[in-house]
N, C-alpha and C positions, 0 to 999 in steps of 0.2 A: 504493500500500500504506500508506502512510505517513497520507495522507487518510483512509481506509477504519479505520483503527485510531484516529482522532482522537474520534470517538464516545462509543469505551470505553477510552480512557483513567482516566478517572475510576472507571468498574467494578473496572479491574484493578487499581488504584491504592487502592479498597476490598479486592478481595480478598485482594490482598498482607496488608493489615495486617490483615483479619481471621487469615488464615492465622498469620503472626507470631503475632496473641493464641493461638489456639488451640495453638501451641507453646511458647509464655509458661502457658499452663496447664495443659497438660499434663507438662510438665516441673516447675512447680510442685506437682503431684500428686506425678509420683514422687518428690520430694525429702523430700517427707513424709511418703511412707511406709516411706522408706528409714531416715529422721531415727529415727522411731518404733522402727525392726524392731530400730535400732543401739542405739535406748535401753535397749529389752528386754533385750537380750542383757549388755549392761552392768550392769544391773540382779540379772541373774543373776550376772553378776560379781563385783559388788558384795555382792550379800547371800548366795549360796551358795560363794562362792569359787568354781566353775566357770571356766575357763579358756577365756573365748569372745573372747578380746584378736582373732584372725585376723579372727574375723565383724564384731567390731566395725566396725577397720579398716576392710574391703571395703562393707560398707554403710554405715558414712560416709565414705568415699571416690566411694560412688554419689552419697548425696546431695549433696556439694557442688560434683559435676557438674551433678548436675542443674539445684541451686538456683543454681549461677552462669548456667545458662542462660534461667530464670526471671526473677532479677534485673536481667541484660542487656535483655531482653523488656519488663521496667515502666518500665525506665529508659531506655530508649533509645528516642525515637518520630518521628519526619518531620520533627517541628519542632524537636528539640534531646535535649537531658538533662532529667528530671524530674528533682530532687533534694527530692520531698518530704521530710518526716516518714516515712512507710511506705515507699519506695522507698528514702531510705539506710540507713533499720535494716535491709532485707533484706540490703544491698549490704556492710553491716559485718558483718553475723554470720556470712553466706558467708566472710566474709576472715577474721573470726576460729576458724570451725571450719575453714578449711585451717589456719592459723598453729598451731594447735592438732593438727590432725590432723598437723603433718609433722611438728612437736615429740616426738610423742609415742610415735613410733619409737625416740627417742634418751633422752628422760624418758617417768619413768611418771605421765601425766597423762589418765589415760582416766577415772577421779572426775570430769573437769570436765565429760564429754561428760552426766555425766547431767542437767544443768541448762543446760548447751548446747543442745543438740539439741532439748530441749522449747521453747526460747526463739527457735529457727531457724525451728519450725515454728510459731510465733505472727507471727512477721516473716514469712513467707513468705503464709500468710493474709493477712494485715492489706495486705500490697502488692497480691494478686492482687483486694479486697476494696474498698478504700480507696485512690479515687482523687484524688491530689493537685491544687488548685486552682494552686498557685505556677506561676506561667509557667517553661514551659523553657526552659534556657541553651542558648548555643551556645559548644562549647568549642573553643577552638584548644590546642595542643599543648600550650603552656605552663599554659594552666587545667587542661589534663586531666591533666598531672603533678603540678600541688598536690593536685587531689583525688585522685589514687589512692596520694601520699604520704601525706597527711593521712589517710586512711581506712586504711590501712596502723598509722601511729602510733599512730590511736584505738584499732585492732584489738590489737597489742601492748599498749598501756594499760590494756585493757579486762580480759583475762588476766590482765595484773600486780594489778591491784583483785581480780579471784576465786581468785586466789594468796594474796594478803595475808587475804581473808576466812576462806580455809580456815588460814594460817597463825594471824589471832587465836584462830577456833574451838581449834586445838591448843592455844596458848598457855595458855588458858582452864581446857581440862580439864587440863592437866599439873600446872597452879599449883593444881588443886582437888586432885589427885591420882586422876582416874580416868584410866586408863592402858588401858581398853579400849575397845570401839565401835571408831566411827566412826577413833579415832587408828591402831588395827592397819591402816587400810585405806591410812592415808596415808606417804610416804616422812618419813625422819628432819628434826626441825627445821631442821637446817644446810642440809640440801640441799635444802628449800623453801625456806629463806630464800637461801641461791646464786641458785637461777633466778629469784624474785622479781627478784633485781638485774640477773640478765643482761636480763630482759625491760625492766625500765625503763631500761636502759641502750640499747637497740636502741629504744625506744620515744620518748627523747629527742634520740636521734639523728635519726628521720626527724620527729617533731613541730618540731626544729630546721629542717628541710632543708622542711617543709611552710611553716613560717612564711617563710622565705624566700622559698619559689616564691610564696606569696601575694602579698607586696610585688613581686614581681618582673613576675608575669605576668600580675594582675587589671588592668584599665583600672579608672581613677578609683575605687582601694580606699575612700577616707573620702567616697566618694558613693554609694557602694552600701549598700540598706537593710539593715542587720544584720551587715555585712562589719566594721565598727569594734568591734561589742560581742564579735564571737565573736571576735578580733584580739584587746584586750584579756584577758580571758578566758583564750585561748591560751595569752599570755605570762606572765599571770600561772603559771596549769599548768608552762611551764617552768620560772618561777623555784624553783616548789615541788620540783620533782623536780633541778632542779639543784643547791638544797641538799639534798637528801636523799641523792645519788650523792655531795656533796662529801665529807660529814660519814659516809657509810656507805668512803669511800676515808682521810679522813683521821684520824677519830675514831672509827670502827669504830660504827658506830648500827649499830641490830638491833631484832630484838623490836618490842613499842609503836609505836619511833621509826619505824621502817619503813613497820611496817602506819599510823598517823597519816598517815603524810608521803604515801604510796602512795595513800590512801583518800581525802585533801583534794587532791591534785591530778586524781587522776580525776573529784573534783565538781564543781572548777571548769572541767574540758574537759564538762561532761554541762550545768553548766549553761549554758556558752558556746555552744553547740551545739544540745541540742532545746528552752532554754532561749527562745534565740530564733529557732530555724523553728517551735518552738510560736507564738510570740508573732505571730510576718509570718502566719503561714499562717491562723489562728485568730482572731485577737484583732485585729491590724492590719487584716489584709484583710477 
């Protein structure tokens, strides 16, 4: 039996992973049409006051089933982990529309989905579409706890920066004196500015606990191409937000200082990051 099957090994060993893609894209479908149906409905939200929070919920609660099984699918192949460009944007914005979506039971943060949700389903294209050249890793335990730390942190980070966006927008029209729009839609200053802090407090925490597992569990970190720059980078990002948590604990920062200190540590994790798998992926390679 064993002989007799030695033949088509190789057939089923295609079929397999054709099957796999055709559930990587198909699941990649529903995710975006789920994405969409949740935007509309938010949209309605948003601009008729219509009370569709339930719908919302429930179909983006579908899509980011779906899209993590999508994600899983581009990411995950015979030979290793792809970590392109298109494969971790899909693999972050899935982790940022959960972190978002379980938030948002507790805070009223469903304004974000309306610029989420369109930006899931451009990452979800772009993976299913664009296929990465970067050879795949092979992770053992400890790699695969940096990166789902570290993409965890980003995803927190990444919130805190479109927190701080919509908190400048407020800032902006208040100091001008128009007090309608857009500001009726969103919760009171302080309490944008509160979660702002809890978020990069949580987001420091595991960008901490990331940088660590890096030193810890990469083989030969300062020989790996582009592991040193995104490393610097990193720390740098810490140190910004570690003064920005000191001086928001000890000398009460707000306003400006926040959204500044918020906005320049997110650039320097974005440019440490697609900065250089831009550069390996494109430009090196």
């Amino acid at each position: 039996m064993q002989n007799f099957l030695v033949p088509y090994c190789p057939y089923l060993k295609q079929l397999s992973a054709s099957n796999n893609m055709q559930v990587t894209i198909i699941s990649g479908v529903f995710a975006v049409c789920f994405y969409l149906i949740g935007s509309v409905f938010q949209g309605l939200n948003f601009a008729l006051d219509k009370d569709t929070r339930s719908k919302v919920f429930f179909f983006g609660a579908m899509a980011v089933i779906a899209h993590g099984i999508s994600a899983y699918g581009v990411i995950r192949t015979t030979s290793g982990f792809h970590f392109g460009i298109s494969e971790i944007s899909t693999l972050i914005t899935v982790s940022i529309s959960l972190v978002v979506l379980i938030s948002s039971i507790r805070k009223p943060l469903e304004n974000l989905f309306l610029g989420l949700f369109p930006l899931a389903v451009i990452t979800i294209i772009a993976s299913l579409t664009i296929n990465s050249q970067f050879p795949p890793t092979v992770m053992s335990a400890g790699l695969a706890s940096h990166v789902l730390i570290s993409i965890l942190a980003y995803s927190f980070i990444t919130i805190a920066a479109l927190q701080a966006g919509f908190l400048a927008y407020q800032n902006h029209q208040l100091k001008h004196g128009h007090a309608g729009g857009l500001i009726n839609k969103l919760p009171p200053l302080q309490d944008m500015e509160e979660f702002l802090f809890e978020l990069l407090w949580v987001g420091q925490v595991l960008l901490s606990l990331g940088i660590v597992a890096g030193l810890l569990f990469i083989d030969d970190i300062w020989g790996l191409d582009g592991v040193i720059h995104k490393t610097f980078f990193s720390l740098l990002a810490w140190v910004v937000f570690a003064v920005l948590l000191w001086g928001r604990h000890r000398l009460g920062w707000r306003g400006n200082t926040a959204i500044k200190g918020t906005l320049s540590g997110f650039a320097l994790l974005i440019v440490g990051f697609y900065g250089v798998k831009f550069a390996l992926e494109y430009i090196i390679t």
